[in-house]
C-alpha positions in Angstrom: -24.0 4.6 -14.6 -23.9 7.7 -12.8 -22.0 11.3 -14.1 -19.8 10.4 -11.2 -18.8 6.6 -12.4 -17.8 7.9 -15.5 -15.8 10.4 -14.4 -14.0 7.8 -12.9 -14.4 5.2 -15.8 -12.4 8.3 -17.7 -10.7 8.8 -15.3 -8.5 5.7 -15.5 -7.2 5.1 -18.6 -6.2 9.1 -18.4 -4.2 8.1 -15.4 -2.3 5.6 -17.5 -2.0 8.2 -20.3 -0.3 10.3 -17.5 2.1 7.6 -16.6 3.1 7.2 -20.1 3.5 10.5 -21.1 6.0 10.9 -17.7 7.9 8.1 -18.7 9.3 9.6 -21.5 9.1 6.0 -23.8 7.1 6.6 -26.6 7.4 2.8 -28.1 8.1 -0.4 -26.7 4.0 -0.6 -24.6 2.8 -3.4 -25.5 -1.3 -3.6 -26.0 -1.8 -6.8 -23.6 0.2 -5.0 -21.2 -2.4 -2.2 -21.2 -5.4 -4.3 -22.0 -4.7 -6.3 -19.1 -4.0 -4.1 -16.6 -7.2 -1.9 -16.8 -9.2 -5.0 -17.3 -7.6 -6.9 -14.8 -8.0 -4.2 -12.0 -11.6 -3.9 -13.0 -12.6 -7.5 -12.7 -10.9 -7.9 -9.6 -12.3 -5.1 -8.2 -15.7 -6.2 -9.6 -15.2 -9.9 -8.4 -14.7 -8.8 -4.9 -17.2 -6.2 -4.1 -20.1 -7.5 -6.0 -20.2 -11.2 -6.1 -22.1 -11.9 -2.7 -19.9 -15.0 -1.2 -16.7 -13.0 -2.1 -18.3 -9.8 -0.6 -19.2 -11.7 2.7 -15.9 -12.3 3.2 -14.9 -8.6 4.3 -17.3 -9.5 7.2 -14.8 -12.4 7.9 -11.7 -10.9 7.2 -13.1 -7.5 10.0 -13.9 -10.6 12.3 -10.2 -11.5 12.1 -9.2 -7.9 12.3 -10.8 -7.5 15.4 -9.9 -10.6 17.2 -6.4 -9.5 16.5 -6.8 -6.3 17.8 -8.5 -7.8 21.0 -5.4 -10.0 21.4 -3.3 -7.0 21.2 -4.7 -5.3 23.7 -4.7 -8.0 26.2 -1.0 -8.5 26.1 -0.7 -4.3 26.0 -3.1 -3.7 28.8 -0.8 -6.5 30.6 2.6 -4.7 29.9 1.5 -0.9 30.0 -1.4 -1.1 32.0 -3.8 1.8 31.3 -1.7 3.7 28.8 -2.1 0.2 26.7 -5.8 -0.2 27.2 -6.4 -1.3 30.6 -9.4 0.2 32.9 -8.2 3.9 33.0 -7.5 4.6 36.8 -8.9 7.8 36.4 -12.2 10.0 35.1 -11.2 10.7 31.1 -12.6 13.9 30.6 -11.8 14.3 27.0 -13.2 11.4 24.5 -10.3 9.6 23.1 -7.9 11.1 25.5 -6.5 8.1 27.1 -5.8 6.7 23.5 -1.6 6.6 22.8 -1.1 5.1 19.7 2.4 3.6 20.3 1.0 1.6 23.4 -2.7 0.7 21.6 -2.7 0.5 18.3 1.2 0.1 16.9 1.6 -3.3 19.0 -0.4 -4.6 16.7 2.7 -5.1 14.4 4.1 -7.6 16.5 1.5 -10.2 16.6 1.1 -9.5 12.9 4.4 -10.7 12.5 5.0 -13.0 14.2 1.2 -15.0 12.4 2.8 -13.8 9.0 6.2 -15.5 9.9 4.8 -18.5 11.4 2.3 -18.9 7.9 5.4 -18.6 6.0 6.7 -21.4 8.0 3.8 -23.7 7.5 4.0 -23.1 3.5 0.4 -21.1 3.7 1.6 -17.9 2.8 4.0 -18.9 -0.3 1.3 -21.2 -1.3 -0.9 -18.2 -1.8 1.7 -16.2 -3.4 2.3 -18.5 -5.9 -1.5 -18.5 -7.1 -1.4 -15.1 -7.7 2.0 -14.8 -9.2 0.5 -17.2 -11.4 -2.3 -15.2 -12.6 0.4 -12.6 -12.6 2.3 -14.1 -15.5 -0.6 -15.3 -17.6 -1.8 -11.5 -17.5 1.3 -9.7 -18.3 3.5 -12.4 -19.3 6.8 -11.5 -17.2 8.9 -13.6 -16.1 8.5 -15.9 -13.1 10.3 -14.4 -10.5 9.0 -10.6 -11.2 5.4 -11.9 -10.9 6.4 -13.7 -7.5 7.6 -10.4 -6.1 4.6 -8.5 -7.3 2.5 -10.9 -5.7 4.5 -10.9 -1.9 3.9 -7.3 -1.9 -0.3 -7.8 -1.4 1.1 -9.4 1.7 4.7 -8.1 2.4 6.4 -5.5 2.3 8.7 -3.7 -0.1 11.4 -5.2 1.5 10.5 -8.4 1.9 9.2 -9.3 -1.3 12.5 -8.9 -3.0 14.1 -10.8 -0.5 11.7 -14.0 -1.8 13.4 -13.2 -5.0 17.0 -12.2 -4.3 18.9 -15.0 -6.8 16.9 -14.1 -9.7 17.3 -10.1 -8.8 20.7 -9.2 -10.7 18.8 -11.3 -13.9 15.8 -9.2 -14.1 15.5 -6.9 -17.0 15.3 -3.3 -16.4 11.5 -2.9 -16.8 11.1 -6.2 -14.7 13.3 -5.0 -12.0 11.3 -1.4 -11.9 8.1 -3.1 -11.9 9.3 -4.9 -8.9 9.8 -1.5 -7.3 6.7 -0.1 -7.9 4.4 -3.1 -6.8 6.6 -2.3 -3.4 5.4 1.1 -3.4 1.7 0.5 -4.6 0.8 -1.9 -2.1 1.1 -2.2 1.8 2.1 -5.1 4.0 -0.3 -7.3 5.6 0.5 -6.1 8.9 0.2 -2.4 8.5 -3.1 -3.6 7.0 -4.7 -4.5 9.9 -3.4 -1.8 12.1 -5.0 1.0 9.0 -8.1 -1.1 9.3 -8.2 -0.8 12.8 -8.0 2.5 12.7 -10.3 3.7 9.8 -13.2 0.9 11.0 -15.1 3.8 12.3 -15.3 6.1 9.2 -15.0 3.3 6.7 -17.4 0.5 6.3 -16.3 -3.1 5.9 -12.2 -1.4 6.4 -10.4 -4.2 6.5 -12.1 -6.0 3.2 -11.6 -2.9 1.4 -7.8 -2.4 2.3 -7.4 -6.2 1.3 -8.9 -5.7 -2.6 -7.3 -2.2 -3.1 -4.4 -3.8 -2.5 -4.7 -6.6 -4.6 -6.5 -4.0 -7.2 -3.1 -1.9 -7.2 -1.1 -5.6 -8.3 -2.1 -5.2 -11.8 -2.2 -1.8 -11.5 1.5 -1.5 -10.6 2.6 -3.9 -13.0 0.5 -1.5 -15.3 1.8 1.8 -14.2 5.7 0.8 -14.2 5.6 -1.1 -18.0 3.7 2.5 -19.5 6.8 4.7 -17.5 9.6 2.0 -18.5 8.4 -0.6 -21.6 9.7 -4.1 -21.8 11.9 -4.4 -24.4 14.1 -7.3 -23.4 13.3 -10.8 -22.7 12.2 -11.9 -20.2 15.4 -12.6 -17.7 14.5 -14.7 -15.0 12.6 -17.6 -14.3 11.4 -18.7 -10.6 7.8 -19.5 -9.6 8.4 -22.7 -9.8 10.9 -22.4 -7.5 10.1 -22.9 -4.0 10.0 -20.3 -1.9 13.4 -20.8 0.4 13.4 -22.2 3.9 13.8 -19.3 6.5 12.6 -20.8 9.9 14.1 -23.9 11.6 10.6 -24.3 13.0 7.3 -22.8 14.4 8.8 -21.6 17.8 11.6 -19.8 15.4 8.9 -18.2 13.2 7.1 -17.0 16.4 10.5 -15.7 17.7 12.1 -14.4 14.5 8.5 -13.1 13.5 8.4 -11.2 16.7 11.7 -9.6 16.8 11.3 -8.4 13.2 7.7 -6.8 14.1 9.3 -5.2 17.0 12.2 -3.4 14.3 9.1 -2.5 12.0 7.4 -1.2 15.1 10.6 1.1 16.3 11.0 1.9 12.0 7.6 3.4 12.5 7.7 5.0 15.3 10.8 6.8 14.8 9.8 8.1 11.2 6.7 9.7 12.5 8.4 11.3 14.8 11.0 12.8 12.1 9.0 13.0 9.1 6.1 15.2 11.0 9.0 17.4 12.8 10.5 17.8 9.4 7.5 18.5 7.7 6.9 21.2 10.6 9.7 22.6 10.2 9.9 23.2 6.6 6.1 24.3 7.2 7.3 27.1 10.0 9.5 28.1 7.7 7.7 28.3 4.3 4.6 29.5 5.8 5.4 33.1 6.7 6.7 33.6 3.2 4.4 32.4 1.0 1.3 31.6 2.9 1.5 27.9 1.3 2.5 24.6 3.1 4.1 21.5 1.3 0.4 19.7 2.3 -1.3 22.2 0.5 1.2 22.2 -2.2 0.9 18.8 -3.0 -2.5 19.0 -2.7 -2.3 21.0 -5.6 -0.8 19.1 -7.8 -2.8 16.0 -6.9 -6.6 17.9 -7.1 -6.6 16.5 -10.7 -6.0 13.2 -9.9 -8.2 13.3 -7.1 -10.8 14.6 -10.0 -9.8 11.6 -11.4 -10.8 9.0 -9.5 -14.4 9.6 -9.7 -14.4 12.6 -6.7 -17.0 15.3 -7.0 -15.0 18.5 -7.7 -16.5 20.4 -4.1 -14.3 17.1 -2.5 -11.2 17.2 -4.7 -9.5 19.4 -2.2 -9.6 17.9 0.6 -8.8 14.2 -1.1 -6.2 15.9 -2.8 -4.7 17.3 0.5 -4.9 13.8 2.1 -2.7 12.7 -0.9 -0.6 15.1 -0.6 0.6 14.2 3.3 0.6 10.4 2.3 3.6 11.6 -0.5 4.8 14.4 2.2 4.7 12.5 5.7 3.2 8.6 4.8 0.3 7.2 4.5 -0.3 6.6 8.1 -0.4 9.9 8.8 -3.4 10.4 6.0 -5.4 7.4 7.9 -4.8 9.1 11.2 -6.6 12.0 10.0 -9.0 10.4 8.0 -9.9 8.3 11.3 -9.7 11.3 13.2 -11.8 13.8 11.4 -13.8 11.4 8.8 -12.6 13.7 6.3 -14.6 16.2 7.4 -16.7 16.7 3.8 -16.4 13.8 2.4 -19.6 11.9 1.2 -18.9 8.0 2.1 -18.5 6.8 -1.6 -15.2 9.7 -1.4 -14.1 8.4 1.5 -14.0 4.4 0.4 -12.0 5.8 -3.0 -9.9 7.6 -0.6 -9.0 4.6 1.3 -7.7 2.8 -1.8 -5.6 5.8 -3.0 -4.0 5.5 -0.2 -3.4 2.2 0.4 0.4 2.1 -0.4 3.6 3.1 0.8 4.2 5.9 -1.6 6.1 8.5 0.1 10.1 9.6 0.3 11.2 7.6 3.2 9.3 4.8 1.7 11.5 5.1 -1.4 14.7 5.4 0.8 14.0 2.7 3.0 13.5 0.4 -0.6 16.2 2.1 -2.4 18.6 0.7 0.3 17.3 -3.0 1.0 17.7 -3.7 -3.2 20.7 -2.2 -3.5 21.9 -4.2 -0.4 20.7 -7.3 -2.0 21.6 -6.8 -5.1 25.0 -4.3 -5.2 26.2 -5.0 -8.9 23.0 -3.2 -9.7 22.9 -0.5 -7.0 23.3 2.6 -9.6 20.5 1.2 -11.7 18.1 0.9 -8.5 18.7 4.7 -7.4 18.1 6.0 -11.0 14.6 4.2 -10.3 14.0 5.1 -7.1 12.0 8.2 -7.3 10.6 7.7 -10.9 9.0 4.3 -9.0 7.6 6.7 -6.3 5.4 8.3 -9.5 4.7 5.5 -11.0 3.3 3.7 -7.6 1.9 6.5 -7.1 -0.4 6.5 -10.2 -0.8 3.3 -9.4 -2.6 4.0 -6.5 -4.8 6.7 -7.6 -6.0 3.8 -10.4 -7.2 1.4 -7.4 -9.2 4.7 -6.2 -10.6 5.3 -10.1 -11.1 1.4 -9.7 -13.3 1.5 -7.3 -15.1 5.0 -8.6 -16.1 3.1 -11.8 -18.0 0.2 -9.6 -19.2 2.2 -6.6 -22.1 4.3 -7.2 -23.2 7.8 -5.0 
């Protein structure tokens, strides 16, 4: 094992350390809880990167990826003609000019979701779920309905996965109920999945496999992260993977239609918080700039250069991995893959750049949080105080969380 695998091999139980020294809980961790999630993160990872048949199918899974993408641009470059990938009527005399990202690569959100809805419709989907939530419970041994929402968030979002689980919400014990939040956080829905694997394909190899196992790496690794910050010391409070997963389509046209229209509200989410999260970030940068010579980017990347050391990242790399975690927080992470698509990371050796792409496979920034914050609370408003108080220390925690998928993967990847 190299000097750099057990950095990261370090490297991860100190991240846990970190999350239980910021949770402030000195008793109450139980040992399984902590056995399992740094063993259970390992195997996984291990299981899918190094056993061949399981490794072959990142080659499937970037098959997929790119017959959706091909999809997606036919119906584009039918509604927006050139600006959505049709024949440029025109010499392009800059590479990658004619590329606009709303038209040609966000689309891609629709067809997602409309596939995801109609899977949910034809059982696939909570079938799936169910096995993992499963595995979930024999890990950690939560209750039923916490390990169900854990396990929608490797293919929902932080939203959604709550919503499977809204009747058992208001009986879920503290810790159960922040763990919920976190795995929100930690992980990222299946359909911005494809769209970051679209994007990063160039710089990263085999993208779309490796954005599936970091975020089924960062499962256990959420559930790890939030019980070290807030320990379980209630019984468990609800039960419900046994129960099946409720009926939201009247039938597959519905699912197509319903799936649609909620892509194209996801699609319009993103596209006006990039808009105001980058102007805000501007802003505050224009006007913090001039007086201190520091930006909140480079700020942040400060205070993550030791978890970027961390992971397994050679210390002549742990700035600019720390500055790429630092806009994921900042902006969001689709911002970070943007530039790490754009530039490769300019530095960054392709070992830094796979751990990279796990740390930042998650939805951990502010809006993020807000955007959670307000879908629980909506679904469950007898515990709305309770869900606030956790919002941002869930940020952290997820966080962490994430930064563990990236030590994860430093442990089994060598230079």
């Amino acid at each position: 094992m190299s000097t750099l695998q057990l950095q990261a091999l370090a490297g991860l139980p100190a991240l846990g350390l970190l999350a239980w020294v910021l949770g402030g809980c000195r008793r109450g961790v139980r040992p399984r809880v902590v056995v399992a999630g740094l063993l259970g993160q390992l195997l996984v990872a291990a299981a899918l990167l190094h056993i061949p048949p399981l490794r072959a199918g990142f080659a499937l899974v970037g098959d997929g990826v790119d017959a959706l993408a091909r999809a997606t641009r036919a119906g584009t470059s039918l509604v927006f003609g050139y600006l959505g990938g049709a024949p440029l009527p025109y010499a392009e005399t800059v590479p990658g000019g004619s590329f606009i990202l709303f038209f040609q690569a966000l689309p891609l959100v629709l067809l997602v979701g409309a596939l995801s809805a109609l899977l949910y419709h034809w059982r696939i989907l909570p079938l799936v779920v169910r096995g993992l939530a499963r595995g979930l419970g024999w890990l950690f041994g939560l209750s039923g309905a916490c390990n169900l929402s854990v396990a929608a968030n490797v293919f929902v979002g932080m939203v959604e996965a709550p919503l499977l689980i809204r009747p058992w919400l208001a009986r879920l014990t503290r810790a159960e109920l922040f763990t919920c939040m976190v795995a929100g956080l930690a992980t990222i829905s299946g359909n911005m999945l494809v769209v970051y694997a679209t994007m990063i394909a160039p710089v990263v190899p085999d993208a779309a496999g490796q954005l599936l196992t970091a975020s089924l790496v960062s499962a256990p690794g959420a559930v790890l992260a939030a019980l070290l910050m807030v320990p379980e010391r209630e019984a468990a409070g609800a039960a419900g993977p046994e129960a099946d997963a409720p009926r939201l389509y009247d039938s597959s046209m519905d699912a197509l239609v319903r799936g649609t229209a909620d892509g194209l509200q996801l699609l319009l989410g993103i596209m006006a918080s990039l808009i105001v999260f980058v102007a805000l970030v501007a802003l505050v940068n224009g006007m913090l700039q001039p007086l201190t010579g520091w930006t909140l980017e480079g700020i942040a990347g400060l205070v993550f250069w030791p978890l970027a050391f961390a992971m397994g990242i050679p210390a002549s790399e742990c700035a600019t991995v720390a500055q790429s975690l630092g806009v994921k927080v900042v902006v969001n992470e689709f911002v970070s893959y943007l530039q790490l698509a754009a530039s490769g990371a300019a530095g960054l050796t392709e070992r830094s750049r796979v751990i990279l792409t796990y740390a930042l496979c998650g939805f951990t920034n502010f809006a993020s949080v807000g955007i959670m914050v307000t879908g629980m609370a909506a679904m469950c408003p007898e515990r709305r105080a309770e869900i606030v108080r956790l919002g941002l220390r869930s940020l952290v925690a997820a966080s962490i969380a994430c930064c563990m998928a990236g030590a994860t993967v430093g442990v089994l990847t060598a230079p």
